[in-house]
BAFI-3210 file (N, C-alpha, C; in Angstrom, 3 decimals, decimal comma, padded with zeros to 6 digits):
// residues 106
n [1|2|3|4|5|6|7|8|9|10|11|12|13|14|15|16|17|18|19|20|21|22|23|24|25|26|27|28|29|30|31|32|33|34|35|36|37|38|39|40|41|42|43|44|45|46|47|48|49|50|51|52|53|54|55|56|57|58|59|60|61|62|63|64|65|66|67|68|69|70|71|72|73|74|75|76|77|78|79|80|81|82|83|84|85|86|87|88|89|90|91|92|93|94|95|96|97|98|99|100|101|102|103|104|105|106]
n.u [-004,189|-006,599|-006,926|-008,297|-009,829|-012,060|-015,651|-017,068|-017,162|-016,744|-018,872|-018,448|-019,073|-019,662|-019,277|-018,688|-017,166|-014,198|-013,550|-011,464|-008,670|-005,230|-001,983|001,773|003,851|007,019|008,909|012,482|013,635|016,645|016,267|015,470|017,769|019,470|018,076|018,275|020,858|021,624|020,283|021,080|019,434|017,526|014,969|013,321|012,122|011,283|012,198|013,776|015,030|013,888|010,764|010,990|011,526|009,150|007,424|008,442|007,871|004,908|004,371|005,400|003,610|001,134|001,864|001,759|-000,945|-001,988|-001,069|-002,263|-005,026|-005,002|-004,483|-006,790|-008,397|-009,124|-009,632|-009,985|-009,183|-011,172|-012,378|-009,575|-007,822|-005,106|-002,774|-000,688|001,789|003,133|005,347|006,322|008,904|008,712|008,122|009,918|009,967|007,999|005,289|003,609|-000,158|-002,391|-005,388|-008,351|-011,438|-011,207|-012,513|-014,291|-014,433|-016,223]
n.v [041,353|042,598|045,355|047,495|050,018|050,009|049,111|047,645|047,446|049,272|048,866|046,365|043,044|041,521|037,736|036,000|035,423|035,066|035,618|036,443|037,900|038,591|039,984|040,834|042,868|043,294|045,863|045,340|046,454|046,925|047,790|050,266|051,365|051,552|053,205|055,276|056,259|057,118|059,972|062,164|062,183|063,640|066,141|068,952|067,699|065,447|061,594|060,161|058,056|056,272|056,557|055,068|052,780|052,201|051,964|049,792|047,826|047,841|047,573|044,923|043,601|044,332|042,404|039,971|039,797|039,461|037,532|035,322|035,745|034,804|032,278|031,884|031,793|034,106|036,693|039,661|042,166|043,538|046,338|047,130|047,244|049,331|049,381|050,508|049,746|050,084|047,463|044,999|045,310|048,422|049,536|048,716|047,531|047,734|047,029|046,510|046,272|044,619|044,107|042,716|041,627|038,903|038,391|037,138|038,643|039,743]
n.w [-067,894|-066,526|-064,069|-061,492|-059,353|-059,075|-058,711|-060,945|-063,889|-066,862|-070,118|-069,894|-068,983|-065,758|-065,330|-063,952|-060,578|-058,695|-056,210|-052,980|-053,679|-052,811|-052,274|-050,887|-049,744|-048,067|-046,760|-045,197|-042,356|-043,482|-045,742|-044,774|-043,541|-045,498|-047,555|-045,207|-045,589|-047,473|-047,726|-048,542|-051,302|-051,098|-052,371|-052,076|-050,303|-050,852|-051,323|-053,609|-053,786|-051,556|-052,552|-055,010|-053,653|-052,166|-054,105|-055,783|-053,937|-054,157|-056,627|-057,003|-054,822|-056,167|-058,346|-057,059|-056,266|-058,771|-060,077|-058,302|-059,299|-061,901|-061,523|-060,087|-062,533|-063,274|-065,168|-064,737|-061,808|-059,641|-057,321|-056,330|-053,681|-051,680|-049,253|-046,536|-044,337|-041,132|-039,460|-037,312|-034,628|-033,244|-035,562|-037,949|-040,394|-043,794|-044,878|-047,696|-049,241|-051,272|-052,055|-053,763|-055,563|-057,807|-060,770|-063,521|-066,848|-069,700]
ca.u [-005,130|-007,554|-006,703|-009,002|-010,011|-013,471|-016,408|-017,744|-016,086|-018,089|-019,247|-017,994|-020,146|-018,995|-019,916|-017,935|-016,642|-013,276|-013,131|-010,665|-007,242|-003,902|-000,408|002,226|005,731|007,718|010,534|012,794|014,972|018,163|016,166|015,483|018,486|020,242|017,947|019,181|022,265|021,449|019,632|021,280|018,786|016,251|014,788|012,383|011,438|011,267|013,443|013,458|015,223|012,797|009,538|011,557|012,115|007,869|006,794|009,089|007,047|003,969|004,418|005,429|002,773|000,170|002,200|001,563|-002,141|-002,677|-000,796|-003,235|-006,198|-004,860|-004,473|-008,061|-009,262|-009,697|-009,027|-009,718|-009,099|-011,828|-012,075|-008,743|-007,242|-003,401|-002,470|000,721|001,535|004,394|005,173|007,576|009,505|009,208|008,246|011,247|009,713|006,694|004,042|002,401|-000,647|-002,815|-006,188|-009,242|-011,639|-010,975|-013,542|-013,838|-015,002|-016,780]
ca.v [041,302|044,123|045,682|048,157|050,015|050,358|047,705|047,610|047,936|050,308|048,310|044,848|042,139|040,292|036,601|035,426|035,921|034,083|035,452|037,595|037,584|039,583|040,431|041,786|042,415|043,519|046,330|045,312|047,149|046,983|048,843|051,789|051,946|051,794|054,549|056,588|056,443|058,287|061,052|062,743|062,349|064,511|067,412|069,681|066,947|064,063|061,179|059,794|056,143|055,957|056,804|053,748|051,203|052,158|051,980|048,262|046,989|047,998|046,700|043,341|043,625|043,638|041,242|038,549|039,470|039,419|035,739|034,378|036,111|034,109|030,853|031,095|031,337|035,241|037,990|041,130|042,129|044,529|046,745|046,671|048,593|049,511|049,820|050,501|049,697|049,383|046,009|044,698|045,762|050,014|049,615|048,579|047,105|048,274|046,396|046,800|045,130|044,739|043,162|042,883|040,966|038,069|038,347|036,708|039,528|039,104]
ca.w [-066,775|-066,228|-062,662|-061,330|-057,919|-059,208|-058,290|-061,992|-065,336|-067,776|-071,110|-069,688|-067,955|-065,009|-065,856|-062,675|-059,487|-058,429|-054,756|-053,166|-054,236|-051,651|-052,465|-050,070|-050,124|-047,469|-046,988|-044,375|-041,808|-044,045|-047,005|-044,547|-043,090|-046,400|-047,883|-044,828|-045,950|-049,021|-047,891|-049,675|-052,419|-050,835|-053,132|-052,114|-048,735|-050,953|-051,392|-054,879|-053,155|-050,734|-053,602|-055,592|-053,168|-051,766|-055,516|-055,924|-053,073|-054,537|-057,566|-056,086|-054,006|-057,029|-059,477|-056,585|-056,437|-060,373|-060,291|-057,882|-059,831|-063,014|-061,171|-060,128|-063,632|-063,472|-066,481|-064,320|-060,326|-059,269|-056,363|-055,736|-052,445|-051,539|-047,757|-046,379|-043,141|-040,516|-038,908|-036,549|-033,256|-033,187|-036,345|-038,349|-041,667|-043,790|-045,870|-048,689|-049,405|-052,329|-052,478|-054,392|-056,114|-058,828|-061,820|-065,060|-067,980|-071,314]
c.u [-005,552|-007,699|-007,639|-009,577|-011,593|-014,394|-016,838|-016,546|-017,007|-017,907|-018,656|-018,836|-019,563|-019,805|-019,751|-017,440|-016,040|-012,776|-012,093|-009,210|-006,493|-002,893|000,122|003,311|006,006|008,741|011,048|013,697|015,848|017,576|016,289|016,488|020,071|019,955|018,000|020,192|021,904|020,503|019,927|020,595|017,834|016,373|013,611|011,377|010,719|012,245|013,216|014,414|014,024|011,523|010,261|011,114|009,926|007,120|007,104|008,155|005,504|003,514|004,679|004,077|001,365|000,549|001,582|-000,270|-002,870|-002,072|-001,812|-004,605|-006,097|-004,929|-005,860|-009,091|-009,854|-009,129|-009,278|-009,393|-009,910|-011,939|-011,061|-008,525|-006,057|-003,402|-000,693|000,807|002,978|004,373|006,546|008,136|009,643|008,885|009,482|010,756|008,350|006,249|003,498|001,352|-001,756|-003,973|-007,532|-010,011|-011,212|-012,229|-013,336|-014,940|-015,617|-016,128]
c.v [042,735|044,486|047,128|048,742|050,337|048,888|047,640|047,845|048,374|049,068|046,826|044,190|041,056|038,768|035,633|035,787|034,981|034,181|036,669|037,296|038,921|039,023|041,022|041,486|043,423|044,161|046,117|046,355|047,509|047,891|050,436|051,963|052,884|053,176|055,777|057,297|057,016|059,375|062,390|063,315|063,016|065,554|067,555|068,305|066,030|063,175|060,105|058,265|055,841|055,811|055,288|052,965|051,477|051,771|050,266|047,420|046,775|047,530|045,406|043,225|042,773|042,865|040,159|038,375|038,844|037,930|035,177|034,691|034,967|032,454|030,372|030,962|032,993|035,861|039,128|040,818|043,344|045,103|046,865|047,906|047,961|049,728|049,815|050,753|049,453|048,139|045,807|045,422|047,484|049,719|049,876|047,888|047,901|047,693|047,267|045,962|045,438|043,775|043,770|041,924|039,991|038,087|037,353|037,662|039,161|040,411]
c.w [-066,466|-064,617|-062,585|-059,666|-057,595|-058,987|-059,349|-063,030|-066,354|-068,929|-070,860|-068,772|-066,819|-065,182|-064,471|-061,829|-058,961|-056,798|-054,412|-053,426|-053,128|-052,531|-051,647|-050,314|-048,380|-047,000|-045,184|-043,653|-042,655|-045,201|-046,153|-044,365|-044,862|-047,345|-046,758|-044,912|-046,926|-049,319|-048,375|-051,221|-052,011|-051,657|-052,820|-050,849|-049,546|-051,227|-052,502|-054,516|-052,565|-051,810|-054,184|-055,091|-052,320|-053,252|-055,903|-055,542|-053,450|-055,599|-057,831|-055,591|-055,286|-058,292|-058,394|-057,047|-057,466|-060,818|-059,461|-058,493|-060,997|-062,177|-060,768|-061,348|-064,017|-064,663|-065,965|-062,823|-060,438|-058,009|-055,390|-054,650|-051,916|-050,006|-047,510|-044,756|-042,258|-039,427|-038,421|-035,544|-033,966|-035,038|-037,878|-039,779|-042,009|-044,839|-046,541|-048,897|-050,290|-051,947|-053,284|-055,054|-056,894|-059,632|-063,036|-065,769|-068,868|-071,748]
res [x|x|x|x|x|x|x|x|x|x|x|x|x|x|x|x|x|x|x|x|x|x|x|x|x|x|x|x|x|x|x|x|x|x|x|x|x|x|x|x|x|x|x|x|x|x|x|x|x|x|x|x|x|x|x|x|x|x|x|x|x|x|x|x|x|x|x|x|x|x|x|x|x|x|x|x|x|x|x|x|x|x|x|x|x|x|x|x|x|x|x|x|x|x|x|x|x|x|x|x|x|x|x|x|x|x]
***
């Protein structure tokens, strides 16, 4: 599946348009607190758990999208866009969220 954050795809023809397609995942409370516990891993004021477990989500995030792109009959996702957001009391969890087009290519 051809993923993309662009509205066009150079030398390919959109033939179809399947709508919009989302993905989100979710890190809860217990991930932050657990990568506080291991701050330890900070180098140079980043934290190579934390980058992980934001990268996990993200990649969750757009496996869901690129399954509902396929279920509507799509072969690319175009214009896709990433957000990241916090959610819940004091902000205690944080979203990812993935959406974008559904296409079908030639």
């Amino acid at each position: 599946m051809l993923v993309t954050t662009t509205a066009t795809l150079q030398d390919r023809t959109i033939t179809d348009y399947k709508g919009v397609v989302t993905g989100e995942a979710i890190l809860g409370a217990n991930i932050f607190k657990d990568l506080f516990a291991g701050i330890r891993d900070i180098v140079g004021g980043r934290s190579a758990a934390y980058e992980e477990e934001l990268r996990r989500a993200k990649d969750m995030a757009l496996a869901e999208m690129v399954q509902q792109a396929r279920d509507a009959g799509a072969n690319a996702v175009i214009g896709v866009d990433l957000d990241y957001e916090t959610v819940g009391q004091g902000g205690s969890m944080l979203m990812v969220a993935a959406a974008g087009t559904a296409v079908v290519v030639e």
